[in-house]
PAZAPA-4460 file (N, C-alpha, C; in steps of 0.05 Angstrom, whole numbers, plus 32768, in hexadecimal, padded with zeros to 4 digits):
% residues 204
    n_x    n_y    n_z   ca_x   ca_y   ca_z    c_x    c_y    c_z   seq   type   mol
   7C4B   8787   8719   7C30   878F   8722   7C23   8778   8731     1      X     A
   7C2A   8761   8729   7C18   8754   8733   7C18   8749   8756     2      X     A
   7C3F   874E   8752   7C46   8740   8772   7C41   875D   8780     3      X     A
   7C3B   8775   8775   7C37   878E   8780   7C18   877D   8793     4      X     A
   7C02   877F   877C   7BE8   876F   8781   7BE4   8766   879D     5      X     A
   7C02   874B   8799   7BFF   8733   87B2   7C09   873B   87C3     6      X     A
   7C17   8749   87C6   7C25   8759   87E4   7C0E   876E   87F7     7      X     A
   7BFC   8778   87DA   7BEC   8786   87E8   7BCD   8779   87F7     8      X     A
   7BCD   875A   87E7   7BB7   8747   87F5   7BC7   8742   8809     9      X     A
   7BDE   873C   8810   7BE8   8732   882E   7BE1   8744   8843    10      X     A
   7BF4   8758   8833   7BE9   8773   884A   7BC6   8773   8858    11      X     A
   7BBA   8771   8846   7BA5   877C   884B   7B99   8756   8867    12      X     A
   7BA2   8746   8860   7B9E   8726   8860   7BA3   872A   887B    13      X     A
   7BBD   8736   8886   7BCE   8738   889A   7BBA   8747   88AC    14      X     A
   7BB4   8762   88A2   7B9F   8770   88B6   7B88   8767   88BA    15      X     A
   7B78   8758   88AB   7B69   874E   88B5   7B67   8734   88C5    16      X     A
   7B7C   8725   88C5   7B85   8713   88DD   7B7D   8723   88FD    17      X     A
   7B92   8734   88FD   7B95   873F   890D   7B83   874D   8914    18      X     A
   7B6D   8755   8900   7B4D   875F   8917   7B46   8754   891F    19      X     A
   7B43   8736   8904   7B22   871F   8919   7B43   8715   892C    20      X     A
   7B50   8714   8934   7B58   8701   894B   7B62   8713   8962    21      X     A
   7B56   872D   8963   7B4E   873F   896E   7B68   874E   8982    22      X     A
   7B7E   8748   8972   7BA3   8757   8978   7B9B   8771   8986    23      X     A
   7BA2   877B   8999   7B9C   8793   89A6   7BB5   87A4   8995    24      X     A
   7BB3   87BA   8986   7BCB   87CD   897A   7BD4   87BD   8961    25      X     A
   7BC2   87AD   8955   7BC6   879E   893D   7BC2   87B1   892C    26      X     A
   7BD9   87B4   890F   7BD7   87CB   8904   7BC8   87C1   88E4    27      X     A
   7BB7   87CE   88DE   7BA2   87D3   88CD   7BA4   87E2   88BB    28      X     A
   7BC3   87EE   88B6   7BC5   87FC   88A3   7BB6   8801   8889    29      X     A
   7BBC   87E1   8881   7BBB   87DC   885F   7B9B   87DB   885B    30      X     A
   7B8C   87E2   886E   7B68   87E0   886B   7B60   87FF   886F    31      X     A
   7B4E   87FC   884F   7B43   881A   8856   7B2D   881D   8869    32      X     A
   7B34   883B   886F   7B1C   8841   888A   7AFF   8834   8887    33      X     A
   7AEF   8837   886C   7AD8   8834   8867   7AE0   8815   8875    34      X     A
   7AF0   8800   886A   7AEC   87E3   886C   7AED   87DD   8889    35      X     A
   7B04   87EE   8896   7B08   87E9   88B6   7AEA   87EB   88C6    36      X     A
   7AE0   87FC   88BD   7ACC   8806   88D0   7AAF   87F0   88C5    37      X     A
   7AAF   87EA   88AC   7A9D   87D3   88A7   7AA8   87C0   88BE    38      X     A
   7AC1   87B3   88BB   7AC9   879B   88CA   7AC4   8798   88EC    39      X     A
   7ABE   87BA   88F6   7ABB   87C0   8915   7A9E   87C5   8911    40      X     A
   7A8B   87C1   88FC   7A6C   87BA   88F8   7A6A   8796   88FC    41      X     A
   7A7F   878F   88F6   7A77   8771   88E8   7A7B   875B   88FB    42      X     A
   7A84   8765   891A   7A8E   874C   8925   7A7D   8739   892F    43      X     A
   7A63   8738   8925   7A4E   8725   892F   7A52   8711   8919    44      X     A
   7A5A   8711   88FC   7A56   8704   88E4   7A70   86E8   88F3    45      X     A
   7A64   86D7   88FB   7A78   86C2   88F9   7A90   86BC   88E2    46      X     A
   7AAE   86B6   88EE   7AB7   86B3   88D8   7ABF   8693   88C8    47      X     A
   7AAD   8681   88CE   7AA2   8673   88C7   7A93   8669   88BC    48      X     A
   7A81   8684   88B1   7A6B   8686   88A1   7A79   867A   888A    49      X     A
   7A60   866B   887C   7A70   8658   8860   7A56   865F   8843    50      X     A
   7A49   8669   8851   7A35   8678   8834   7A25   868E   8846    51      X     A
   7A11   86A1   882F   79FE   86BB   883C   79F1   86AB   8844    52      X     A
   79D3   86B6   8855   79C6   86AA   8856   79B5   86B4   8846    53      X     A
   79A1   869F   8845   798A   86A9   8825   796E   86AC   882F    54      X     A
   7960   86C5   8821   7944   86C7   8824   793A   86BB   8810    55      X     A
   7929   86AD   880D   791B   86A5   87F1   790E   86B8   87E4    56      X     A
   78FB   86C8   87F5   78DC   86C7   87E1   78EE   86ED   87D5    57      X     A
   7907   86F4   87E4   790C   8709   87D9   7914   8711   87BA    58      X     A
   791B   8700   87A4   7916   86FC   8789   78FD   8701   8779    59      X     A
   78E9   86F7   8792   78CC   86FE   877F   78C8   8719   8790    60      X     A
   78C0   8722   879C   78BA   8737   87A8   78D1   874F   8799    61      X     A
   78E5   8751   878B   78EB   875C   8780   78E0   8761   8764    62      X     A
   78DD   8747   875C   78D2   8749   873E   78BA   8758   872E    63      X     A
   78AA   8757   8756   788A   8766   874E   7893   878A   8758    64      X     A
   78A9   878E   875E   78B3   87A5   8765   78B6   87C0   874E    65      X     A
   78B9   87D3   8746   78BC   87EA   8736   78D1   87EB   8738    66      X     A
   78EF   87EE   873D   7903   87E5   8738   790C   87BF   8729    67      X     A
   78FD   87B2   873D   78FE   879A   8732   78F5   878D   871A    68      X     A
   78DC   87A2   8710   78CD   87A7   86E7   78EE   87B1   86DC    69      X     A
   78F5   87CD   86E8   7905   87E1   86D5   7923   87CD   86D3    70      X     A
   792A   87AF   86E4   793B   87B0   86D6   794F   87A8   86C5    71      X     A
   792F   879D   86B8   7943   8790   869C   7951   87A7   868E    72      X     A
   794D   87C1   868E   7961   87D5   868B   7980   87CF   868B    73      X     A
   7982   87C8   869B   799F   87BE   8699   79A9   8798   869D    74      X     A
   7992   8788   8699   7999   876B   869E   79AD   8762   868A    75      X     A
   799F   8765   8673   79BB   8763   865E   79CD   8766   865E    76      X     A
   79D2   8780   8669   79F2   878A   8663   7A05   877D   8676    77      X     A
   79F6   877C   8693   79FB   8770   86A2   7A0C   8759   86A8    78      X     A
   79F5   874C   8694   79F8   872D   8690   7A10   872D   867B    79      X     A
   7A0D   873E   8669   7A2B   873B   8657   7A3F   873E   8660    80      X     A
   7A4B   875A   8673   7A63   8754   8686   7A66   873E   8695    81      X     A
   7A54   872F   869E   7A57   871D   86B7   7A5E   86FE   869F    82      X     A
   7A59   8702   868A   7A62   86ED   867D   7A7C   86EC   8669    83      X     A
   7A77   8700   8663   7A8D   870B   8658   7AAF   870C   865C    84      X     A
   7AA6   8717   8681   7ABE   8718   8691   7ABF   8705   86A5    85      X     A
   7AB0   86EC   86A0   7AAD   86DC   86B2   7AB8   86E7   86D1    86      X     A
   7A97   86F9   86D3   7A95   8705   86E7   7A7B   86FA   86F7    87      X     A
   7A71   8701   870D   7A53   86F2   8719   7A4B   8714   871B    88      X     A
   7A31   8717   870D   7A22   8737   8714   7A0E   872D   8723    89      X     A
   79FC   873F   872E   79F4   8736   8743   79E0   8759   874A    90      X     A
   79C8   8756   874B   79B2   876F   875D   79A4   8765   876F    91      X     A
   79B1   8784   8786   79A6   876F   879E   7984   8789   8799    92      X     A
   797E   877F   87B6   7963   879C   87BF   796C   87A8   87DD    93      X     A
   7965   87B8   87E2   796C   87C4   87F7   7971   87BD   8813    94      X     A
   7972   87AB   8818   7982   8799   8829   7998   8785   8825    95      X     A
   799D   8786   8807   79AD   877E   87FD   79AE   875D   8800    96      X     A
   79A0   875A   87F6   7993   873B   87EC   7990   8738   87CE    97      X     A
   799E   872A   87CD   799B   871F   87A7   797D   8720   8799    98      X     A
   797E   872D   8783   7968   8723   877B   7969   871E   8760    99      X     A
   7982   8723   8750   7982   871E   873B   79A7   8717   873A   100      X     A
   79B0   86F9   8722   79C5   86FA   8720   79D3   86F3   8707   101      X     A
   79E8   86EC   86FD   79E5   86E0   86E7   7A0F   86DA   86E6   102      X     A
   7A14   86CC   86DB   7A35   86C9   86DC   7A46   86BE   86C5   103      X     A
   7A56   86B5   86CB   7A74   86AA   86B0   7A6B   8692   86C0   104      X     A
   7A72   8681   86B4   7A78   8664   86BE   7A89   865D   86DB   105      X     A
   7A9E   866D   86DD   7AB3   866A   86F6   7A9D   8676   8711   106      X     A
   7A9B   8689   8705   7A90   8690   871E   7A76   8690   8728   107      X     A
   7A66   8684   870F   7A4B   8687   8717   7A4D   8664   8733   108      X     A
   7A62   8655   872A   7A69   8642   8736   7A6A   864F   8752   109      X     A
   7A83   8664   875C   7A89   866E   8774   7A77   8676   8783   110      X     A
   7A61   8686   8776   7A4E   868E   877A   7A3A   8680   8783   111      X     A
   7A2D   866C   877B   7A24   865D   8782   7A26   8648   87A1   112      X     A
   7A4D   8646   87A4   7A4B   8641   87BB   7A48   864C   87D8   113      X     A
   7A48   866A   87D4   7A4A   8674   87EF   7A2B   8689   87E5   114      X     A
   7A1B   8679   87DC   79FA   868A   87D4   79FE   86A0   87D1   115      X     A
   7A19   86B5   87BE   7A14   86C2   87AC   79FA   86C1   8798   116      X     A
   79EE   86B4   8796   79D1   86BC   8788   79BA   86C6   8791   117      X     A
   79A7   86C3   8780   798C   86CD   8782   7980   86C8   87A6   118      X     A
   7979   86DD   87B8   7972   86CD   87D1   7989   86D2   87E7   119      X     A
   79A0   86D0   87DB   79BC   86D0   87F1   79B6   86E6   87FB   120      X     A
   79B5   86F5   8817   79BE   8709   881F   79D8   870D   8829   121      X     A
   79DB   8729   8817   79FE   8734   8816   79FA   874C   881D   122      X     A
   79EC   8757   8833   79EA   8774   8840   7A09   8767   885F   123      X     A
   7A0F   8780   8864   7A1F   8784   8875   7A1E   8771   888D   124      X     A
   7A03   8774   8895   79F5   8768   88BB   79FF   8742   88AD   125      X     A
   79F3   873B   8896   79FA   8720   8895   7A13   8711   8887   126      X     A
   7A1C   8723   887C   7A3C   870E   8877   7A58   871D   8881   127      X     A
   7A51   8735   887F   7A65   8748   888E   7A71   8759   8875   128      X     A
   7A83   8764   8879   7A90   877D   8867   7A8E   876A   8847   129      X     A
   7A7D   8780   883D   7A83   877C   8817   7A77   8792   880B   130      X     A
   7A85   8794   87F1   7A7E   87AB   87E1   7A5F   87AF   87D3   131      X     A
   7A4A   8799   87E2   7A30   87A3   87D7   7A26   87AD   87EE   132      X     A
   7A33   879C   8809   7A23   87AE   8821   7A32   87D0   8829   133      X     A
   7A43   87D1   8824   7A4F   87EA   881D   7A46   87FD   8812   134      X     A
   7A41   87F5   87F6   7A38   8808   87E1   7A19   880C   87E9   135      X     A
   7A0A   8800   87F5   79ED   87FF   8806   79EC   8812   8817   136      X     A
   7A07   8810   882D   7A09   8817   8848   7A0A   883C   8845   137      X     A
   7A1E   8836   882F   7A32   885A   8829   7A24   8869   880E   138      X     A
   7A15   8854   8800   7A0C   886C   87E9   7A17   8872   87DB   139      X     A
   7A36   885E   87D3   7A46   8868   87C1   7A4C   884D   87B3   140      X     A
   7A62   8850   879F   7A6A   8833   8791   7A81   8830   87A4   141      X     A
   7A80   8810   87A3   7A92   880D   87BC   7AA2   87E8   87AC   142      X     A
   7ABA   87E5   87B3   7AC9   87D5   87AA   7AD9   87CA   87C2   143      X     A
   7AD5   87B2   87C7   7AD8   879B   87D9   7AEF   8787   87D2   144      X     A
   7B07   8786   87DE   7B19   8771   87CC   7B29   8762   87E6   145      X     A
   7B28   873F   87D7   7B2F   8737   87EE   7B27   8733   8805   146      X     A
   7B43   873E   881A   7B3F   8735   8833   7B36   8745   883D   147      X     A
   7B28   8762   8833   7B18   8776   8835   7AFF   876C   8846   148      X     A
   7AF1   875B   8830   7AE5   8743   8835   7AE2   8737   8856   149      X     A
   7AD1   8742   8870   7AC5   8733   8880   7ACD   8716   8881   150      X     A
   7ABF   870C   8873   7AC2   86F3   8871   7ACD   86E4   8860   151      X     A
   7ADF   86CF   886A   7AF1   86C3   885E   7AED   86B1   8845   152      X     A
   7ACE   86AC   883F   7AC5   869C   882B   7AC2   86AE   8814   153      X     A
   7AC7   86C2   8816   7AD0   86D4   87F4   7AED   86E4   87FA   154      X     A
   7AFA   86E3   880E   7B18   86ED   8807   7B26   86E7   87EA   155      X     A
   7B18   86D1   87DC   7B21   86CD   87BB   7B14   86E4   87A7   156      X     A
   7B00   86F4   87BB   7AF4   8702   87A5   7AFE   8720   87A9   157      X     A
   7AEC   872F   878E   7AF1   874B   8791   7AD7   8752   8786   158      X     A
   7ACD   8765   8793   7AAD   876E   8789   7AAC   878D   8785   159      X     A
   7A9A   8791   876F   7A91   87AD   876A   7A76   87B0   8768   160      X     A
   7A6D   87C5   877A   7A54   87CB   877F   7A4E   87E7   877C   161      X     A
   7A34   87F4   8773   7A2D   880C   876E   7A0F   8813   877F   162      X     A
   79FE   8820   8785   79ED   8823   878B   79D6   882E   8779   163      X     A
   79BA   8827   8775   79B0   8834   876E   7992   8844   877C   164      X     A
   797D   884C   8769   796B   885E   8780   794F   8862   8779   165      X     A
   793D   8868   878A   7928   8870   8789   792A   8889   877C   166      X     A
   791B   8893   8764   7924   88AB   8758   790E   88C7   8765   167      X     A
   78FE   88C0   8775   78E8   88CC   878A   78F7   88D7   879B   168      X     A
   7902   88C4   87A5   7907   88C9   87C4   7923   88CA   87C7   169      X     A
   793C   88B5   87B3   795E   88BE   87BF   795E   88A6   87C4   170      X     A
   794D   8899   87CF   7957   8880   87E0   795C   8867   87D7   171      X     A
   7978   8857   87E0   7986   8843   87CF   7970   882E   87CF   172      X     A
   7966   881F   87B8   795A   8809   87BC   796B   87EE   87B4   173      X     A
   7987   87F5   87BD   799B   87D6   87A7   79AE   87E2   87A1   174      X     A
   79B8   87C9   8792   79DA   87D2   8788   79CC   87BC   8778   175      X     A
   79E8   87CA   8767   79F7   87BE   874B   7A12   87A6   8745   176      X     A
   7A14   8794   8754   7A2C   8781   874E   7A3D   8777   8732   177      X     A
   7A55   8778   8735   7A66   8765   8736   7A7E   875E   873B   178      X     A
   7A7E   8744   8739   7A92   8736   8750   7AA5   8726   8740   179      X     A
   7AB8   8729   874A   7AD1   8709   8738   7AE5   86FF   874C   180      X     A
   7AFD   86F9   8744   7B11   86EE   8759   7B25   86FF   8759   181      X     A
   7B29   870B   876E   7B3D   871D   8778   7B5A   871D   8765   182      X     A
   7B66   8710   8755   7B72   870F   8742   7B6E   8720   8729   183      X     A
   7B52   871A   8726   7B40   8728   8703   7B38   8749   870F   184      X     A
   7B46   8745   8729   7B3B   876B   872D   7B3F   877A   871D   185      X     A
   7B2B   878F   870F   7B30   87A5   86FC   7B1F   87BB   8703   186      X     A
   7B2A   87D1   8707   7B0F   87E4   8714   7AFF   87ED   86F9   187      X     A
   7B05   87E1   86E3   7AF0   87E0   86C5   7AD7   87DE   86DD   188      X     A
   7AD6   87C7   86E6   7ABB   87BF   86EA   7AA8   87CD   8700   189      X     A
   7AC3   87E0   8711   7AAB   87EB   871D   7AA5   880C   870C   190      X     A
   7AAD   880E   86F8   7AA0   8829   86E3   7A87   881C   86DE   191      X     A
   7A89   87FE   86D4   7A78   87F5   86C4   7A5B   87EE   86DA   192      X     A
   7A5D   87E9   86F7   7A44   87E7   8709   7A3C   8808   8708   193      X     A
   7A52   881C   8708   7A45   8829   8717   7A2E   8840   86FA   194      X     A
   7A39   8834   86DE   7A2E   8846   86CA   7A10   8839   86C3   195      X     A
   7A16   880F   86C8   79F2   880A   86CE   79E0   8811   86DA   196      X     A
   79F0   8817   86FC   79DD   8821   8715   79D1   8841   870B   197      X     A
   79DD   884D   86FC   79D3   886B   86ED   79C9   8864   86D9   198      X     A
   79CB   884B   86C5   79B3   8848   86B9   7999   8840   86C5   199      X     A
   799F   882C   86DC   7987   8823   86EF   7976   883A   86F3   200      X     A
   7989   884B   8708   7977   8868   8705   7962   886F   8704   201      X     A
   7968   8878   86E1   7957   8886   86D1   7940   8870   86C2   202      X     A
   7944   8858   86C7   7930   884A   86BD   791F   8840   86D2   203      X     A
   7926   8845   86EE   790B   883F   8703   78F6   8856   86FD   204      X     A
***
């Protein structure tokens, strides 16, 4: 299983070479459609980028928010997977900017360096293809692994993201994170964003 795993990060490693260095008939097999067509969104994101960039004051402006009251609803539990599974969890707001995070020791470390936290924006327009600007973009739970990954400063990672909503109106206000190292992939964790983002829900 596991060299199954690494054959399938090359694959995927290989195609995305061959987009950003822009191979005319470079084959893209091993990337799903959803990710291809993020990556033909993304070609402004330098791939040099070495962290998000960060809003500050977006943490508090969430906090005084009605989603941002409702959600200690799920902070706990949150916080228990992300320590538990020394994982980094992570709620963005609707532009997908951090506003709440919490992690394992490993990764709250990783996290930290490329402003995975509170403030980082991780919407699509600023770091390029990932599974919270995804799950933002499409409205669905969405899982990001690797070289999936835009940008090369989380190709170590694998992320799971869920969406949640305005219960008025439909409309996504955020996702649900979490994230680890493309190794610890288990799609456990994206059941587990996407059954908080349905608890989120019902408690805005």
């Amino acid at each position: 299983e596991g060299s199954a795993v690494n054959r399938n990060r090359a694959a995927v490693e290989r195609s995305w070479l061959s987009f950003t260095e822009g191979r005319p008939g470079a084959p893209v097999e091993a990337v799903r459609p959803a990710v291809l067509d993020s990556w033909r969104r993304c070609t402004h994101v330098p791939l040099s980028l070495g962290q998000a960039p960060v809003t500050e004051d977006a943490p508090a402006r969430w906090r005084e928010s009605t989603a941002g009251r409702a959600s200690g609803a799920i902070a706990d539990e949150l916080t228990a997977a992300a320590v538990d599974g020394d994982f980094v969890a992570a709620i963005t707001d609707d532009e997908g900017a951090i506003v709440w995070s919490a992690g394992g020791r490993t990764m709250r470390r990783r996290a930290e360096s490329v402003a995975f936290v509170p403030g980082g924006r991780w919407g699509e327009e600023a770091v390029g293809t990932n599974a919270l600007g995804l799950a933002l973009r499409e409205d669905r739970p969405s899982t990001v692994w690797s070289a999936e990954h835009y940008a090369p400063i989380v190709h170590d990672w694998v992320c799971y993201s869920a969406p949640f909503h305005d219960p008025s109106t439909g409309r996504v206000l955020g996702v649900v994170d979490l994230s680890t190292t493309w190794r610890r992939a288990t799609p456990l964790a994206l059941t587990t964003v996407t059954a908080l983002a349905r608890v989120f829900d019902a408690a805005i």
